[in-house]
N, C-alpha and C positions, 0 to 999 in steps of 0.2 A: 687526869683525863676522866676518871672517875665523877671527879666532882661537877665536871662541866656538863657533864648525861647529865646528871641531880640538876643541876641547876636548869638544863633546858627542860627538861622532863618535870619539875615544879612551875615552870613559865608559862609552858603549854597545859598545866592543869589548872592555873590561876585563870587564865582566855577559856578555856573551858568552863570555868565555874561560874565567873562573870562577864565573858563575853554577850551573851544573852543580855544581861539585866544594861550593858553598857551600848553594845552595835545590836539594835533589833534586827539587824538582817543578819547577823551570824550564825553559822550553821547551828545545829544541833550537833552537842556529841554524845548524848546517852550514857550509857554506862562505859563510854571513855575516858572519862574524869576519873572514875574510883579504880581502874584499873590503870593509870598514870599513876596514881596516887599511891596503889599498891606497887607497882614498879619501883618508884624511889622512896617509898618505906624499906623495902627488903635491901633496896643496894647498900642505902645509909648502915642499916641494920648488918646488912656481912662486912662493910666496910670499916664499922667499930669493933667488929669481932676481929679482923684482918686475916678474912677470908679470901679475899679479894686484895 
């Protein structure tokens, strides 16, 4: 269950990062990207500790 957050939560940071540079009408997301990004660093990160 874990890993499927991770996984959507890295999809939506990737459309985030390159959405722009790919669909010129796609939104902005600002500093939504580094705080995605910060989300499934830390899960990854308790989830190797098996904190989680």
């Amino acid at each position: 269950m874990l890993w499927t957050i991770i996984v959507i939560l890295v999809i939506l940071w990737l459309l985030g990062f390159f959405g722009r540079s790919i669909f010129p009408k796609f939104p902005r997301t600002g500093n939504w990207i580094h705080l995605l990004i910060v989300i499934v660093v830390l899960l990854v990160i308790l989830n190797l500790l098996g904190i989680i």
